[in-house]
LUMPAVEX-918159 format. One record per residue (C-alpha): x, y negated, z negated; residue number from 1. Coordinates in steps of 0.2 Angstrom, whole numbers, plus 5000, padded with zeros to 4 digits. Example, Ala and Ser with C-alpha at 12.3 -4.5 7.8 and 13.67 -1.06 7.14 Angstrom:
2
node px = 5062, py = 5022, pz = 4961, tiba = 1;
node px = 5068, py = 5005, pz = 4964, tiba = 2;
% end
This chain:
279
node px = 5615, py = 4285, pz = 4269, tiba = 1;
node px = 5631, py = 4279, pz = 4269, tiba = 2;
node px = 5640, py = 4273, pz = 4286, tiba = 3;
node px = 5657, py = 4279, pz = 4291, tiba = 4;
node px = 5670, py = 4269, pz = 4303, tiba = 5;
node px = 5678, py = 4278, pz = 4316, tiba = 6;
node px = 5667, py = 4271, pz = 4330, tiba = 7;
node px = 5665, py = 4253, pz = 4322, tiba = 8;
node px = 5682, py = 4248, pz = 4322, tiba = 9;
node px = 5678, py = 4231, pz = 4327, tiba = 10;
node px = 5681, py = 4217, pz = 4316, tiba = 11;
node px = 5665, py = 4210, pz = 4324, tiba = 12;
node px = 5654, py = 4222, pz = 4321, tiba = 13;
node px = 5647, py = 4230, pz = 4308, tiba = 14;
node px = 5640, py = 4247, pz = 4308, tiba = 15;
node px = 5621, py = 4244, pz = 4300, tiba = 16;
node px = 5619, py = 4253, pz = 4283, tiba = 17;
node px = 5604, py = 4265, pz = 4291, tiba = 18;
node px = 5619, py = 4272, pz = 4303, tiba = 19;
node px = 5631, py = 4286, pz = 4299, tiba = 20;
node px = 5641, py = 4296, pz = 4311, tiba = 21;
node px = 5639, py = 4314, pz = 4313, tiba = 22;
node px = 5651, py = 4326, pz = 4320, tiba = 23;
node px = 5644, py = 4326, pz = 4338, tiba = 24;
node px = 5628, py = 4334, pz = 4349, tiba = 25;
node px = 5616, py = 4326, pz = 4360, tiba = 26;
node px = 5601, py = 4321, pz = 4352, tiba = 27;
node px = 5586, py = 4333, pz = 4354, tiba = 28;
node px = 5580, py = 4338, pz = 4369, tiba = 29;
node px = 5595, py = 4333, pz = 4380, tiba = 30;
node px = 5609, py = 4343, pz = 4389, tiba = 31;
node px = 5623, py = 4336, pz = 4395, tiba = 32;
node px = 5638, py = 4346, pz = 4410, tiba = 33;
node px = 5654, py = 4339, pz = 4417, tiba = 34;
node px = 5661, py = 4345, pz = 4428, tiba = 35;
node px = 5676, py = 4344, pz = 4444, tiba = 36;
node px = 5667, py = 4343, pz = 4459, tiba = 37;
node px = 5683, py = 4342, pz = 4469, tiba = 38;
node px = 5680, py = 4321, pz = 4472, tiba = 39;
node px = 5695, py = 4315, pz = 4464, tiba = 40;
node px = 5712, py = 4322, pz = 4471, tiba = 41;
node px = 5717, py = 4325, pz = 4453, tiba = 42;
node px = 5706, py = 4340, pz = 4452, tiba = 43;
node px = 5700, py = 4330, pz = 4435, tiba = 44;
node px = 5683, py = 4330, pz = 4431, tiba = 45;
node px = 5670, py = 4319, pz = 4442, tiba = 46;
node px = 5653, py = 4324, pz = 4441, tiba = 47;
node px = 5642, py = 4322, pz = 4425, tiba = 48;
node px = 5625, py = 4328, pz = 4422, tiba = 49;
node px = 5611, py = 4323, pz = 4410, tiba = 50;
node px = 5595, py = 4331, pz = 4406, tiba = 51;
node px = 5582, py = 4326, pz = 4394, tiba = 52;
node px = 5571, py = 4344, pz = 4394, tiba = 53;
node px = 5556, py = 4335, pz = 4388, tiba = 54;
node px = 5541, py = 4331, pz = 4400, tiba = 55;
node px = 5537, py = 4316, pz = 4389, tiba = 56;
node px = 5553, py = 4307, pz = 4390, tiba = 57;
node px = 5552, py = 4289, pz = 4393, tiba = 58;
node px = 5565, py = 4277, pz = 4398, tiba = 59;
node px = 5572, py = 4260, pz = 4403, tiba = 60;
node px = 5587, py = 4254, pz = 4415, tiba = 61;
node px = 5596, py = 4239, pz = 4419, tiba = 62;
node px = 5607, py = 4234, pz = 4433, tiba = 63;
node px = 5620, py = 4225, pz = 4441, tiba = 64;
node px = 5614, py = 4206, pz = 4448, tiba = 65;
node px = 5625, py = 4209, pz = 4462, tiba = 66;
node px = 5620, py = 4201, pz = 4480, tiba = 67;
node px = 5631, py = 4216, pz = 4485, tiba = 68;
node px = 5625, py = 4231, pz = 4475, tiba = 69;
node px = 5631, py = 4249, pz = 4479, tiba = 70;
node px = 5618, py = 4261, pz = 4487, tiba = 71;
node px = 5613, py = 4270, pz = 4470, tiba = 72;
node px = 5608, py = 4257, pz = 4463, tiba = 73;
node px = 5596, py = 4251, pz = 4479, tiba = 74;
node px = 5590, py = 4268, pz = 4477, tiba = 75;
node px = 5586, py = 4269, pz = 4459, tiba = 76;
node px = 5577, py = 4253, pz = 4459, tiba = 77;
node px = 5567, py = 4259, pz = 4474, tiba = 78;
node px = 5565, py = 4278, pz = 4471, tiba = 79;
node px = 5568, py = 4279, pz = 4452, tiba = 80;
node px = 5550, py = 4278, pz = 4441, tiba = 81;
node px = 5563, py = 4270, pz = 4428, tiba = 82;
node px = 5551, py = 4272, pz = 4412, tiba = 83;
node px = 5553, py = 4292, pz = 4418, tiba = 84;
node px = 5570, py = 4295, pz = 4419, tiba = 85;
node px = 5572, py = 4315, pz = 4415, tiba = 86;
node px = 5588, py = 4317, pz = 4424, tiba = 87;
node px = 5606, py = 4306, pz = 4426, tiba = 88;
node px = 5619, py = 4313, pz = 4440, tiba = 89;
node px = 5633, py = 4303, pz = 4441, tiba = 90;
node px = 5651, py = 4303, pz = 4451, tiba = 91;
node px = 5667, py = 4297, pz = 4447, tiba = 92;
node px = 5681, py = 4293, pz = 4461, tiba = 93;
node px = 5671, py = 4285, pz = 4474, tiba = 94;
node px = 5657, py = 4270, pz = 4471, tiba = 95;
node px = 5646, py = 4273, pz = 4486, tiba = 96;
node px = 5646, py = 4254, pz = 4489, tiba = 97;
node px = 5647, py = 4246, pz = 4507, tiba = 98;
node px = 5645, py = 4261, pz = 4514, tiba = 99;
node px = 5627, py = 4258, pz = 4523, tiba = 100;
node px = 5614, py = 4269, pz = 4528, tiba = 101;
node px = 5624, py = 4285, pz = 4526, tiba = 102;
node px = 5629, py = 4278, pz = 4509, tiba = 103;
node px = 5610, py = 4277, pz = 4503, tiba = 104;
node px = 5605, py = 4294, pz = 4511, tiba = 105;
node px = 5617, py = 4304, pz = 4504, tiba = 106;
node px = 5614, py = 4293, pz = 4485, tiba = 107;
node px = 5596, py = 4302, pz = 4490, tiba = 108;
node px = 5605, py = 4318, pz = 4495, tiba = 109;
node px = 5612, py = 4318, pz = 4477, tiba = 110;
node px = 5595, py = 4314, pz = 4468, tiba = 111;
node px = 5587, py = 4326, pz = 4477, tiba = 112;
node px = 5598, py = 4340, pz = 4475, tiba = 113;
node px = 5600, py = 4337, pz = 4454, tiba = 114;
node px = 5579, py = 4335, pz = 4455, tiba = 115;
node px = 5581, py = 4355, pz = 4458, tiba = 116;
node px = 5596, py = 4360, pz = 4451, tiba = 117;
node px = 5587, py = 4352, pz = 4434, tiba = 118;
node px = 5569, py = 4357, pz = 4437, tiba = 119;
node px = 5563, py = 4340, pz = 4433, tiba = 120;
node px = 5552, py = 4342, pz = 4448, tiba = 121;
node px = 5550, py = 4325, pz = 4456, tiba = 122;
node px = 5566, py = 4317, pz = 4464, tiba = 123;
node px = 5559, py = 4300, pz = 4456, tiba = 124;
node px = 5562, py = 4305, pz = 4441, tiba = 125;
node px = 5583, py = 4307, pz = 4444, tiba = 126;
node px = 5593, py = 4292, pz = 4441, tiba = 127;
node px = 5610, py = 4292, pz = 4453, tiba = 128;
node px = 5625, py = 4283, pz = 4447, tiba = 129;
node px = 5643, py = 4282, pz = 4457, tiba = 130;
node px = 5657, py = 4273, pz = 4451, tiba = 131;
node px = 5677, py = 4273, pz = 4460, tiba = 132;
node px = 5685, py = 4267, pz = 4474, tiba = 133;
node px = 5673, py = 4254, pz = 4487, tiba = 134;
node px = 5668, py = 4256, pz = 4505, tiba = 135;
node px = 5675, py = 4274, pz = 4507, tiba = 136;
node px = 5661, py = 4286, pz = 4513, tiba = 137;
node px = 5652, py = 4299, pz = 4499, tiba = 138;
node px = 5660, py = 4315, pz = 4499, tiba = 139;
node px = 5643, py = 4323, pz = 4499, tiba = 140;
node px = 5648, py = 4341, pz = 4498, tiba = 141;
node px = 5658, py = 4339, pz = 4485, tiba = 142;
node px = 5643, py = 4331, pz = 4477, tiba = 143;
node px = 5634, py = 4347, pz = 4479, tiba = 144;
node px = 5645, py = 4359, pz = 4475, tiba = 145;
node px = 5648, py = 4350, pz = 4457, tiba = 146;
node px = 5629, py = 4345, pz = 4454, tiba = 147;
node px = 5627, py = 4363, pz = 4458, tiba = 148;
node px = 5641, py = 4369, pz = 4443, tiba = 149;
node px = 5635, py = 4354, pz = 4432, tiba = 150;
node px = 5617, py = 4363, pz = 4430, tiba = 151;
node px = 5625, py = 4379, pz = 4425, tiba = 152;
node px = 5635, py = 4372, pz = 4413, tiba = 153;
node px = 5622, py = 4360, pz = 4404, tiba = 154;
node px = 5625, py = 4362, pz = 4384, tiba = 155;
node px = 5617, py = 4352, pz = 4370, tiba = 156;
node px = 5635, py = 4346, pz = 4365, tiba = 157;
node px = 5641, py = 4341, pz = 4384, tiba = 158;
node px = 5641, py = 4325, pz = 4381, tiba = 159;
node px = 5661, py = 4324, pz = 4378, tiba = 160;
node px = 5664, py = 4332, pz = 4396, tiba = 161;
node px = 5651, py = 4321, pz = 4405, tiba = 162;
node px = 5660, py = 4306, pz = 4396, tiba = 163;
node px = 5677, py = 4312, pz = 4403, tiba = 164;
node px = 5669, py = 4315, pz = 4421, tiba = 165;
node px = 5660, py = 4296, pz = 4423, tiba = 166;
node px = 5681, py = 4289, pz = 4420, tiba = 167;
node px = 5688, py = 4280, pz = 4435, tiba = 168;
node px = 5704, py = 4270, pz = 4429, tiba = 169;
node px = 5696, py = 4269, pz = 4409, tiba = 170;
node px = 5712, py = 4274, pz = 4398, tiba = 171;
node px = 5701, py = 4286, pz = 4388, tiba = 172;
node px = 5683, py = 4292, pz = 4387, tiba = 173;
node px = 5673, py = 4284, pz = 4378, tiba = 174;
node px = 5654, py = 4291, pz = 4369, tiba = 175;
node px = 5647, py = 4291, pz = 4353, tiba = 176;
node px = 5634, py = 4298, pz = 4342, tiba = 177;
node px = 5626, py = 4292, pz = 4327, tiba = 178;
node px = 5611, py = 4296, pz = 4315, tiba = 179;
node px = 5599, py = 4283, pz = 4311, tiba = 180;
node px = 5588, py = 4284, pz = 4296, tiba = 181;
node px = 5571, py = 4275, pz = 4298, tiba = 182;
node px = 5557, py = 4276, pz = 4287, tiba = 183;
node px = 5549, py = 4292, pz = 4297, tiba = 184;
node px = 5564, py = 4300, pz = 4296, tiba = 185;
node px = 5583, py = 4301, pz = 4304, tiba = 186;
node px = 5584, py = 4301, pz = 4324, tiba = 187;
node px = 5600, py = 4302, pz = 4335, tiba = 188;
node px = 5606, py = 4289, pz = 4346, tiba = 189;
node px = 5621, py = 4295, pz = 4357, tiba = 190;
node px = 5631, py = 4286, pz = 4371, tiba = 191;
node px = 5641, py = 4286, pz = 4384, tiba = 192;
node px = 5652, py = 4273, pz = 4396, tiba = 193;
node px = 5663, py = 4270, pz = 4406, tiba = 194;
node px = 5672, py = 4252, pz = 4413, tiba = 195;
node px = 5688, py = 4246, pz = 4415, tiba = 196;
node px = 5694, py = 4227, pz = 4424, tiba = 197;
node px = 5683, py = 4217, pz = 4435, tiba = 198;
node px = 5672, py = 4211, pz = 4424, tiba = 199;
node px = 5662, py = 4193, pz = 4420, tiba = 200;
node px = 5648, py = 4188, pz = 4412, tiba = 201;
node px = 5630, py = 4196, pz = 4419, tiba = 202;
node px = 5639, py = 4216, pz = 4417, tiba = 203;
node px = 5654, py = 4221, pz = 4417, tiba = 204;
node px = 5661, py = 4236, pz = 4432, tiba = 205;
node px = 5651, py = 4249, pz = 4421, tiba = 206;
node px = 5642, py = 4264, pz = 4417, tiba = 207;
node px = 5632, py = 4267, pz = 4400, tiba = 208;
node px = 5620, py = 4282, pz = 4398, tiba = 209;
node px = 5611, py = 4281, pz = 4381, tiba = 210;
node px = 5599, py = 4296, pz = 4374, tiba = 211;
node px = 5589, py = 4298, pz = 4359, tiba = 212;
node px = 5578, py = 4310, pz = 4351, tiba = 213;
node px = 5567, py = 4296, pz = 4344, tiba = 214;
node px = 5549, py = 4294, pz = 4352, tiba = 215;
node px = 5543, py = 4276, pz = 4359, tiba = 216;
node px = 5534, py = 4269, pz = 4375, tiba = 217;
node px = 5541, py = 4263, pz = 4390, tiba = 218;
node px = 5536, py = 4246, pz = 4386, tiba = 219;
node px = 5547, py = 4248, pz = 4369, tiba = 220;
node px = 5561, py = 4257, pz = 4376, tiba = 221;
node px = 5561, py = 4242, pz = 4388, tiba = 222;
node px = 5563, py = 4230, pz = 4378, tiba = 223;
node px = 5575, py = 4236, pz = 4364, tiba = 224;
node px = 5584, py = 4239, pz = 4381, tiba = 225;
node px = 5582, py = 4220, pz = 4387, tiba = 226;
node px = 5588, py = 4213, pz = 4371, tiba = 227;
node px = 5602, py = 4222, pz = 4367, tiba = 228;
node px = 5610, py = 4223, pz = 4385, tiba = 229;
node px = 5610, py = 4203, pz = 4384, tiba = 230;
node px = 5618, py = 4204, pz = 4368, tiba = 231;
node px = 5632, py = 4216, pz = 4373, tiba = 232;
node px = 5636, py = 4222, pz = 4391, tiba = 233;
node px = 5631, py = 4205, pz = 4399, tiba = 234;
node px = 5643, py = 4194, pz = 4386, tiba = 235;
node px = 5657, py = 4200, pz = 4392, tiba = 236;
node px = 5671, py = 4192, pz = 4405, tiba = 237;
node px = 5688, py = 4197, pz = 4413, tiba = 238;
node px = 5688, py = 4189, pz = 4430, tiba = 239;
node px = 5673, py = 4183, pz = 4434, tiba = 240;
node px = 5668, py = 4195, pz = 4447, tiba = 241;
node px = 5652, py = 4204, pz = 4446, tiba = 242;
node px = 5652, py = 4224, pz = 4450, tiba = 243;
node px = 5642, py = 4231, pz = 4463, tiba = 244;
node px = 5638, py = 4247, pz = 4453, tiba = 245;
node px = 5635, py = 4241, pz = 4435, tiba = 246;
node px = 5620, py = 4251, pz = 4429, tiba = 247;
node px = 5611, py = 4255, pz = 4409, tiba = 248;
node px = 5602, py = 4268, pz = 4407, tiba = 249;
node px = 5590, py = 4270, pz = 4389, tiba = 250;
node px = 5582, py = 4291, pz = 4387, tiba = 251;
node px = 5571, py = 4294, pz = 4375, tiba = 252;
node px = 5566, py = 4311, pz = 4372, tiba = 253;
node px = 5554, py = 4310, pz = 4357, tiba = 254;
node px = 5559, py = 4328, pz = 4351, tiba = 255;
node px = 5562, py = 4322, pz = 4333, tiba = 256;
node px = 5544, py = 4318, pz = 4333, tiba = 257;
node px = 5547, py = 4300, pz = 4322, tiba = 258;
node px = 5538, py = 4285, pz = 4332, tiba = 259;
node px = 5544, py = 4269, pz = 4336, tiba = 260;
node px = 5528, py = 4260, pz = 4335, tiba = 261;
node px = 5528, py = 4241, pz = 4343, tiba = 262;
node px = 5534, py = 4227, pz = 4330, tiba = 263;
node px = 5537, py = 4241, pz = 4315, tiba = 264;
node px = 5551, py = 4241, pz = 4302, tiba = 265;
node px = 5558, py = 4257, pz = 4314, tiba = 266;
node px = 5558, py = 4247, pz = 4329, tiba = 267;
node px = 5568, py = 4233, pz = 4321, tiba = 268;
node px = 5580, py = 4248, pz = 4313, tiba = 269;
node px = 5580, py = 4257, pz = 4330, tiba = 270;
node px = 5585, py = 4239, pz = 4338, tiba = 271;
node px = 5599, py = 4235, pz = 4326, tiba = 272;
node px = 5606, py = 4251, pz = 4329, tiba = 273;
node px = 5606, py = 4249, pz = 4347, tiba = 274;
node px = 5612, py = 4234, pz = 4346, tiba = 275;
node px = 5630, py = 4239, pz = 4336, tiba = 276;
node px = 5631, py = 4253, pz = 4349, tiba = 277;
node px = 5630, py = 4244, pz = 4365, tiba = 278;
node px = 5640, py = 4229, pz = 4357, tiba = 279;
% end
C-alpha cells in the first residue's frame, strides 16, 4: 500500500508504510453532523455530533490536568463510562468553564438531550465537550435546538462539517482520514481537532475526536490512547498555560471485524498509526 502525503506534511513525521489516505468517510459504523446552532454570533457552524451505531463500541479518553477544569469535563469524568463512549456532542463559541453549578447542569442538559436525539440509550454513554470563550453562561437553548438538527443531519461522511463546527479562533479545520492495512485486513482511522494559542506542555487548548472501525478492548484502546497522547498532544508548548477544556476522545466501533488482539503485530501497526496521527 503505498502512502501518500497530503496530511503528513511535516518534516518530522513520517507517514508509516501501512498508511494510505483515502478520499474521505468516517470509518464504519460512525455518523457524524454539524451543524449552527445559533451559539456563535456569526451564525457559523457550532455544534458537532458523533455517533458510533454500534452497541459494541469501546473507547478511551483523556483530559486536561487542569486544577480549573471546565464543567464538561467534571462531568465526563463523573457521568461518562469512558471505555463506552457511543456518542460525542460538542459546542464551539463558549467553553462552559467557570460557570459553576448551572455550568455543570446544563453540560448534563446537553448529554442527556444527545443520549435521545442519538438513541444510544444511557446518558453515560455521551461524551460532552465545549470549547470558546470562559466564564460566560451556556447558551443552553441554542444547545438544544442544534443537538436537535445535528441528529437529523448525521451522515457517514460528516465528519468535514463536525470538524468546521468544533473551531473557535483555529485558522482552518482540521480532520483526517486514513486506511491502515494490518495483517487481518485494512481499518480506518479518522480524526478530528481543534486548538489554537494557550497551550504548554500537559495538553494544549484542545479538542480531538478519533474513530475507527477496527475492533479492540477497552483496556487496548486505553492504552494505544495513553501512549500516543504522551507522545503528541501533551509535547507541545506556546505559553505555558494549561487549558481548562483539553479533552481526547478514542471510538472504536469494531464494524470492520479485524481484532486488535493485546501485544499482536496489529496492535503495534494500529499504535504506529495512531501515533503519526495525533503527532
Amino acid at each position: 500500500m503505498t502512502a501518500t502525503h497530503s496530511f503528513f506534511r511535516s518534516r518530522w513525521i513520517d507517514a508509516p508504510a501501512h498508511v494510505s489516505e483515502p478520499a474521505g468517510g468516517l470509518p464504519r459504523g460512525f455518523r457524524a453532523a454539524g451543524v449552527a446552532g445559533g451559539i456563535k454570533p456569526s451564525g457559523n457552524r457550532d455544534l458537532g455530533l458523533m455517533v458510533a451505531d454500534a452497541p459494541q463500541t469501546t473507547s478511551a479518553a483523556r483530559f486536561t490536568r487542569s486544577g480549573t477544569q471546565a464543567a464538561p469535563v467534571l462531568l465526563c469524568r463523573e457521568r461518562c463510562v469512558l471505555t463506552g463512549i457511543r456518542a460525542v456532542v460538542v459546542n464551539s463559541g463558549n467553553a462552559n468553564a467557570a460557570t459553576g453549578r448551572p455550568g455543570y447542569d446544563n453540560a448534563a442538559k446537553m448529554q442527556g438531550a444527545a443520549a435521545m436525539a442519538c438513541g444510544v440509550g444511557s446518558a453515560g454513554a455521551v461524551a460532552v465537550a465545549s470549547t470558546g470563550v470562559i466564564g460566560v453562561p451556556l447558551p443552553i437553548d441554542a444547545i438544544m435546538r442544534g443537538i436537535a438538527a445535528a441528529a437529523h443531519a448525521l451522515r457517514q461522511d460528516g465528519d468535514g462539517d463536525f470538524a468546521h463546527a468544533i473551531c473557535t479562533t483555529d485558522a482552518f479545520a482540521k480532520h483526517a482520514c486514513l486506511d491502515v492495512e494490518l495483517g487481518g485486513g485494512v481499518v480506518r482511522l479518522t480524526a478530528q481537532a481543534k486548538g489554537a494559542g494557550m497551550i504548554s506542555p500537559g495538553f494544549a487548548t484542545l479538542l480531538c475526536f478519533v474513530q475507527t472501525d477496527a475492533a479492540m478492548s477497552p483496556d487496548t484502546a486505553d492504552l494505544l490512547l495513553s501512549v500516543t497522547v504522551k507522545r503528541s498532544f501533551e509535547r507541545v508548548s506556546v505559553d505555558g498555560q494549561l487549558s481548562t477544556s483539553d479533552t481526547v476522545i478514542l471510538q472504536s466501533s469494531g464494524e470492520s471485524g479485524v481484532q486488535v488482539e493485546p501485544e499482536s503485530e496489529d496492535e503495534l501497526l494500529f499504535g504506529e498509526a495512531l501515533d503519526a496521527l495525533l503527532r
